[in-house]
Each structure stands twice: as C-alpha cells, then as structure tokens.
N, C-alpha and C positions, 0 to 999 in steps of 0.2 A: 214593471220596468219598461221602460222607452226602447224602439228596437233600435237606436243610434249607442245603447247601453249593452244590449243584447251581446254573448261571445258569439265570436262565429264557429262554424259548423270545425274549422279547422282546429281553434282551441279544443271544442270538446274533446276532436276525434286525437289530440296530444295528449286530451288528461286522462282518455280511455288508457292509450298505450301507455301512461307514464302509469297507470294501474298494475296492468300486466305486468310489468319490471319489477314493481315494488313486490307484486305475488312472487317474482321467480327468484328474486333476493331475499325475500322473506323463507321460505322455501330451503333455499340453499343454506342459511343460516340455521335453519332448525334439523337438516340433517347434519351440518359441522357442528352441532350444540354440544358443548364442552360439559356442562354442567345442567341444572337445575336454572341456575340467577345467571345464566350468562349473557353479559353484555350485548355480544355482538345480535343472538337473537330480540333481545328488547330494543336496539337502535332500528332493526328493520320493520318488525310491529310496528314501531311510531311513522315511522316515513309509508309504509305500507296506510296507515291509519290516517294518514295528511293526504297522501295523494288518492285514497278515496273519497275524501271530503271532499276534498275539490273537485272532482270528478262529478260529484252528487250535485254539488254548488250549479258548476257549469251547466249539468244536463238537465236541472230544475227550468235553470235561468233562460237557458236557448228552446228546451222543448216541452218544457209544463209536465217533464218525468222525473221518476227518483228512482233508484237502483232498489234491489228486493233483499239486502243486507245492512246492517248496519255492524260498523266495529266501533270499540269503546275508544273514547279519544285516550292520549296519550297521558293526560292529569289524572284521569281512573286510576292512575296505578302509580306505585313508587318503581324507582331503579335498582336493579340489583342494591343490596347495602354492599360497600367498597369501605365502609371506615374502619377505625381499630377493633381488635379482638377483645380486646379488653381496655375500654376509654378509661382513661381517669378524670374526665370530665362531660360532664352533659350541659344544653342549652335545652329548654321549655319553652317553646313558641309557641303563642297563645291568642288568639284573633276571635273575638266577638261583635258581630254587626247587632246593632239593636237602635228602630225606628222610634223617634221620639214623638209615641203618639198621643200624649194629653201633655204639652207643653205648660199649660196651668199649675196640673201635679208636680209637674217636675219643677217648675218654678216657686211654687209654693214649700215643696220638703228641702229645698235650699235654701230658702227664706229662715225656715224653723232653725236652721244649721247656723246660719250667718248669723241669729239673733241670739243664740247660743252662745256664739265665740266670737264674737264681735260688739263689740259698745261706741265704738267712732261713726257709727251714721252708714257707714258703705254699703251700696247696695249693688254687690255683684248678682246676686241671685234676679236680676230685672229682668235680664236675658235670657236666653236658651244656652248659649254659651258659657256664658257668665257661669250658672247653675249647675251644669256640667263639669264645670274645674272645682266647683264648692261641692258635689256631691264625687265625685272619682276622689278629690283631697279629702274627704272625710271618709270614705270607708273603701275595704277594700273591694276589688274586683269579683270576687269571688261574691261577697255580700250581695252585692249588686247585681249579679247574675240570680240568687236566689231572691231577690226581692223587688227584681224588675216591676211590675206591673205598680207597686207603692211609689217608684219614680215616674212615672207615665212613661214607662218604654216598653216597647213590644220587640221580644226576639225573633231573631232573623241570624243565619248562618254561622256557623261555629265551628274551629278548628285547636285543635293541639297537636303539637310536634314535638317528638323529644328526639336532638340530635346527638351524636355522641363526639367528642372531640378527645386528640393524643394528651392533650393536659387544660387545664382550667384556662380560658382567661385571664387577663392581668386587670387589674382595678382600673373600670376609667377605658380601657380598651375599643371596648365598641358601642360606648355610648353613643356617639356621633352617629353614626348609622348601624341602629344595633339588627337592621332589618336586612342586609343588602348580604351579597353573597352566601346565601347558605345552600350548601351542597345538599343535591337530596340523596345520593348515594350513603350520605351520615345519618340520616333518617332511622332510627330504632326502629320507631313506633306512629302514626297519628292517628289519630281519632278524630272525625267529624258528624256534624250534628249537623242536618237541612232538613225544611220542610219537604223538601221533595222525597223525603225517604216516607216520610210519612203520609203522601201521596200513594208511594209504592203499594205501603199497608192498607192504606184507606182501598187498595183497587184490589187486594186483596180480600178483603173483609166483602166486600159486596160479592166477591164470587163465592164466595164463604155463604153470604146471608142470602141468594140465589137456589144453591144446592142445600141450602137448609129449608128451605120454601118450597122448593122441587119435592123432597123426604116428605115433608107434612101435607102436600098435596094426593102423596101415595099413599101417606096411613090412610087420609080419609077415604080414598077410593076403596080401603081393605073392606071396609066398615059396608059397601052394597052388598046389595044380596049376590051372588055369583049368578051367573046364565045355566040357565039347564043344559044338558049337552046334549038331551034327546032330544030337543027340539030344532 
C-alpha cells in the first residue's frame, strides 16, 4: 500500500477507541442479558466484531501489526430465531457452487441428452451454457450434486436453509425474486458444506499423525538396553 493510501495515525487511534465502546456495550448487554437468544446481546457481538476488524484492518495498513485476538465474524452464526412457534409453512434454500472443470465432459453428456430428445438438428449442447440448461433441464439437482464429476464439475461450497413462515405462500408469489428478503431470525436450521472445513480436519489429522510418530518413536526407544545405574 502507497503511503498517500496509508490511514493516519489519527484513524487508527478512533478505531482503537471505537474498540473500547463496542467492549463496554458489549459488556453491558450481557449483564442486561434477558435470555439465552437475546437480541440485544447478539447486535453488540456484531458491532463489537466490526469495529474490531476494522481496528485490525487500520493497524495492519498504517503499522505492519495485528491485534493478538481474533472474533468470529457476524455470518458464523444465526440471530436469535424470532419466527413462529409453530409455522405452517417452511421455505428450503438451497445454494450449490460447482466449477465447471472439464468443459468437454460436460459438453459432451449434453450432447448424449440432446440427441436423445431431440431430432431437429439443434445444438444447444455446443456451449457451456447451452449444456448447462440441457443437463439442470434433464435431471434433477440433487442427481447432479451426486454425479458431479460425470458432468465435468468439481464442487465447491454448499448451503441449505430451512426457514419457517406463519402460512405457506401463495402460487406464483415469489417467483420474481424468490431470493431476496429472507429474514434470518426465520432460520430453523442450515447446514453447510466448505472445503475449508476440511482444511480444519486435514490440520487436524497431521497433529494427529505427529503424536502418532512421537508414540512410535518411544516404543522404539523401549526396545534399548536401559543404562546401568551403578555406573
């Protein structure tokens, strides 16, 4: 970073203090803590959890340091659940990233699709795109999530949400943007799926396979002769 980029010394020493606030609100919030899920303690978390970042941001950027904490951002976690006690209706949010990494394959098991159900010549399968509307229109999602690697796709990050709602939707409702407003407060449940979790495991396993090589290192020492003591 250029130093006409750089914050000045006066930023930092505001986003130090705007630290300290966020501690003594955070603080006061968790000895007024009403409940278990209470709101008023998770809105101070989050601003308590922003105004550290930034704090960390700034004092990276002006002085080549980083604070000796870290707090989890504010998407780690859901909000209190505030929906009904008992919904009479749910929404499934379902979000799959997956890189299209052998474009050939994938072009190719569309081809087989289109030559199938197709006799007029059309060749949408030419594309990547193309390919991708012929193979999500022929099967469903869920297929496709188990037979990834037969389309040339390689997975990448994965979520499910199940929200709850006072009554079902109406037909036709939110198709237009069936994405946009959803309360996390309504949130039951989600479930995600990242390689980075399996990062986690993988640094796991090495400490694992470490202290397993540390053990075998000592059986064999069992195995010398022991030192005389009288000598």
């Amino acid at each position: 970073m250029s130093d006409a980029a750089q914050p000045t010394a006066a930023e930092v020493r505001a986003a130090a203090e705007a630290v300290k606030t966020a501690l003594d609100r955070h603080l006061a919030a968790v000895e007024r803590r009403s409940g278990e899920d209470d709101p008023a303690v998770y809105e101070a978390f989050n601003q308590l959890a922003a105004a550290a970042e930034a704090y960390d941001e700034l004092l990276y950027d002006r002085y080549d340091e980083v604070t000796p904490f870290e707090i989890p951002a504010a998407e780690d976690s859901l909000p209190p659940y505030a929906g009904p006690e008992e919904p009479n209706g749910i929404s499934v949010l379902i979000r799959r990233d997956y890189a299209v990494a052998e474009p050939q394959r994938l072009r190719a098991q569309a081809q087989r699709v289109e030559a199938a159900d197709h006799d007029d010549g059309e060749d949408a399968a030419g594309t990547v795109h193309g390919a991708l509307g012929i193979l999500f229109g022929e099967f469903e999602p869920d297929e496709i999530a188990s037979r990834h690697k037969e389309f040339g796709l390689e997975e990448g990050d994965s979520t499910l949400w199940v929200t709850a709602a006072e009554e079902p939707a109406e037909p036709g409702e939110w198709l237009e943007a069936p994405f946009e407003h959803i309360d996390q407060q309504r949130v039951v449940c989600r479930f995600d799926v990242s390689a980075v979790f399996d990062d986690e495991t993988d640094d796991g396993d090495d400490e694992t396979d470490e202290i397993d090589e540390l053990a075998e290192d000592l059986d064999e020492d069992e195995d010398l002769e022991p030192l005389d003591a009288d000598r």
